[in-house]
N, C-alpha and C positions, 0 to 999 in steps of 0.2 A: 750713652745708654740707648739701646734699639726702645721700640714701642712694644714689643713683645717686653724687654725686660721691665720695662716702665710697669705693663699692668701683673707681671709676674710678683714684682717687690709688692702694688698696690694687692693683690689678690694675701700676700702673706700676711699681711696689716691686720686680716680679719682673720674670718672662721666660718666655716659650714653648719649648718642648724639645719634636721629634718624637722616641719613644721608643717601637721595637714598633710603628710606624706610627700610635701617637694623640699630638694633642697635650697633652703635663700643663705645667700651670704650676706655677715653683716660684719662691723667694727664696734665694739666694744672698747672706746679710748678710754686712756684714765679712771677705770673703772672703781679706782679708791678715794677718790672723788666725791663728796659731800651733797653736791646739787649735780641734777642730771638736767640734758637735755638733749632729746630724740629730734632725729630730721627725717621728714618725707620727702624724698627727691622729688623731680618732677620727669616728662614722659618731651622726647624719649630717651633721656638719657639715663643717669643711675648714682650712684654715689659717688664715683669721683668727680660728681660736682662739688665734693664740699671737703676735697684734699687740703686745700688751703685756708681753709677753717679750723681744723683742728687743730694747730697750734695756735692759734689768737684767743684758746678757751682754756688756757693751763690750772684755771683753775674747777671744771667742770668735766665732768662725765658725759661725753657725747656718744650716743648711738647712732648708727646709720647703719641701715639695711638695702640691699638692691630689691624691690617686688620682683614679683613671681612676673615672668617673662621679658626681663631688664639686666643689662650688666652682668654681672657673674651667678645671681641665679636661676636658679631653672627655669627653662621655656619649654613646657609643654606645647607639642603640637596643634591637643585638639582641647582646649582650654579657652573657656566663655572668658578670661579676664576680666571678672567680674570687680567691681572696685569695692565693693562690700566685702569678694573674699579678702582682696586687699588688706580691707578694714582685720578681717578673721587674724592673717597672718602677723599682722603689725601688732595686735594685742596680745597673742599670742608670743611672740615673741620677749615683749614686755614682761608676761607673766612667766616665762619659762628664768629672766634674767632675774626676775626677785624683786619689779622696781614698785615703792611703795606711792611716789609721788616723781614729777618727772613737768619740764616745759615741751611742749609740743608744737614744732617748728615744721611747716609743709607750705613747699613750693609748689606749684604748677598744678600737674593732675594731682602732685600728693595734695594739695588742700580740699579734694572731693574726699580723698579716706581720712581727710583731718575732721572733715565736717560730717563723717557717717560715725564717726566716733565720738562727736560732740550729739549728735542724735542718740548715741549709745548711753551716753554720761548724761544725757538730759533725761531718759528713762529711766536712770540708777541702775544700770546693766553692769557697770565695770566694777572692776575690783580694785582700783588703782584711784590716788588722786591726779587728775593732770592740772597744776597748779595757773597756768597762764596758757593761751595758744598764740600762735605768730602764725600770720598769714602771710605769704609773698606772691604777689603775681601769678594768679591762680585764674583760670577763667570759670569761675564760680559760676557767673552768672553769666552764661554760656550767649543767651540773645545776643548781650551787650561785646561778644568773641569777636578778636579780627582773624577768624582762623585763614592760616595760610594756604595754598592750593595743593599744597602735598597731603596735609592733613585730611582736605577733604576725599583727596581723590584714594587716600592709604586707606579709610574706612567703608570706601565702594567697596557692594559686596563681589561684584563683576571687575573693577580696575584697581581694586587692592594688590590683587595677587599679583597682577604685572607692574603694577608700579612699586611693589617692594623688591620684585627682581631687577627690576632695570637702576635701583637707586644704587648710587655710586657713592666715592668718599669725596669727591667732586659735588656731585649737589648738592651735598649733606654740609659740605664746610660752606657751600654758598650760604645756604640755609641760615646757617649758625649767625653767619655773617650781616646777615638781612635783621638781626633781631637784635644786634647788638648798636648800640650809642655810636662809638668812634669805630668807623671799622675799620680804621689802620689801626686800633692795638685790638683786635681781635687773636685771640690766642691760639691760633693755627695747630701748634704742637699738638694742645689741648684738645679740639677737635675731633683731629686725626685720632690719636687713641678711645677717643668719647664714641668713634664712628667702628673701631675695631671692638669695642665692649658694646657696641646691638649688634654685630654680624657672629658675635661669640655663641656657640652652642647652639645653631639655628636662628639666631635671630631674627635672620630677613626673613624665614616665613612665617615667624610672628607678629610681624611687624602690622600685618592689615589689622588682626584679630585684638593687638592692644589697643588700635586707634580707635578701638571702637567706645572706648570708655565717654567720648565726646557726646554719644550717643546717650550713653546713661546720664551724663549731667541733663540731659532735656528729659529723662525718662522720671529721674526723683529728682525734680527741682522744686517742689515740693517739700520733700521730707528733709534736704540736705539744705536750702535756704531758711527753709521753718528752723531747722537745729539752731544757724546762726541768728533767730531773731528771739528763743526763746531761752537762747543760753544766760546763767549770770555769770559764766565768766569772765575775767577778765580778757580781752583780744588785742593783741596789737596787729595793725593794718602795718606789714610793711612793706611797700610800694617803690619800685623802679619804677622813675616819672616818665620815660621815655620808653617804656614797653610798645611796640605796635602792635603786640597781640591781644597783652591781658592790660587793655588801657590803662592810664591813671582814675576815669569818668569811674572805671569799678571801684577802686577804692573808695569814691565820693559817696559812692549811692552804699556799700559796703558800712561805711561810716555812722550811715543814717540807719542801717538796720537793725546792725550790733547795739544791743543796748551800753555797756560798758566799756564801748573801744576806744583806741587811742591811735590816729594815724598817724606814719612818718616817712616823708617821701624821701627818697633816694635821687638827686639828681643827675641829668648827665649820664647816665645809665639805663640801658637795657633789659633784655628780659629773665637775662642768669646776672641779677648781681652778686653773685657768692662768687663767680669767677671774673665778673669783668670789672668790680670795684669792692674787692672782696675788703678792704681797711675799713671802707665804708662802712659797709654792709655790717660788720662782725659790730666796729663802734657803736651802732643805732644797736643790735642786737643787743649789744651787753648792759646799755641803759637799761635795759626792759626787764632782765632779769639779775638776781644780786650775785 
């Protein structure tokens, strides 16, 4: 199967939703399913990060949506990618599918719309309960980032634009490559079509304009750290011990904020473990919720 058909079968998997006037795609599994559980990807890939997930939950209702300028939903040109809208679209969403109570699972950049939504819920803005949050490898606490050179130079206002045109499927699988634990079983395949779903619908010239959301983690780190220290959630930390970007050190200090949390490292693992030790990964997950 070519990599066009690969994301053609994954694109059928799901469904289009206008929300907010863009359209996002998402997955709806199992949707007769008794207990739910929503994932926020992380940046910059999209939801076929968590292909291999969905069957390790036969018995749960999983959501997974691409944000607005990601994988198969829309990329507006001229679009602040705000992570707050983020937060708009992701509830949204929720509220359109009917979910009364739901675990809330976010990787990467998704754990800044996990935690502008826990700022939501700590006002009593939602209409929804979200029963438990799962944090993975987020760089929340952006000081403590090992952000990469691409990152920083994708969110130049002046060497953005050229360094999204000049990126290739070549630096991009280096990239991948750099962040993962063993990188002889890095999943190249994998990659390669994760590199064809940003260059989808414009991607590359959104690419400066999403990187900018790093930005906002320094802009409310305030509002979005305060949510994690005044939640009474319950929270599980859970942590690839071998991340070089979102350290293990954040979980530590992570641990110490969260009033009610529960850490559980991942070892031998990288910065996607849904795809580089996804057995793993799914077993710690399913302790945490029934």
């Amino acid at each position: 199967m070519s990599f066009s058909d690969v994301i053609k079968a994954w694109e059928s998997d799901g469904q289009y939703i206008n929300i907010l006037g863009f359209d996002i795609w998402y997955i709806d599994h199992n949707p007769s399913a008794q207990n739910t559980l929503c994932f926020l990807h992380g940046y910059p890939t999209c939801s076929f990060d968590y292909k291999d997930v969905l069957d390790k939950f036969p018995e749960h209702r999983i959501i997974i949506h691409d944000h607005l300028g990601f994988g198969l939903s829309a990329k507006p040109l001229n679009n602040e990618y705000k992570l707050k809208f983020q937060a708009d679209i992701a509830l949204a969403l929720y509220q359109i599918l009917n979910l009364e109570s739901f675990y809330l699972f976010a990787h990467n950049y998704g754990t800044s719309i996990a935690t502008e939504i826990m700022y939501r819920e700590n006002a009593k803005a939602l209409n929804f309960k979200i029963i438990k949050y799962i944090l993975c490898n987020g760089s929340m606490l952006i000081d403590m980032s090992k952000l990469r050179p691409i990152q920083k130079m994708l969110k130049h206002n002046l060497l953005g634009p050229l360094v999204a045109r000049l990126a290739s499927e070549r630096t991009f699988v280096r990239n991948m490559k750099n962040i993962w634990y063993d990188k002889s079983k890095a999943n190249l395949p994998d990659f390669k079509i994760l590199w064809q779903l940003i260059l989808h619908n414009n991607g590359r010239k959104v690419l400066p304009q999403i990187t900018k959301y790093i930005d906002q983690r320094f802009q409310h780190y305030d509002r979005w750290i305060g949510a994690l220290e005044e939640t009474e959630k319950e929270v599980l930390i859970l942590w690839a011990e071998d991340d070089p970007v979102a350290v293990i050190a954040m979980a530590d200090v992570l641990e110490q904020k969260i009033k009610h949390s529960t850490k559980v490292t991942i070892e031998k693992t990288g910065h996607y473990p849904m795809i580089e030790n996804v057995d793993s990964f799914s077993r710690f997950l399913k302790a945490y919720i029934p």
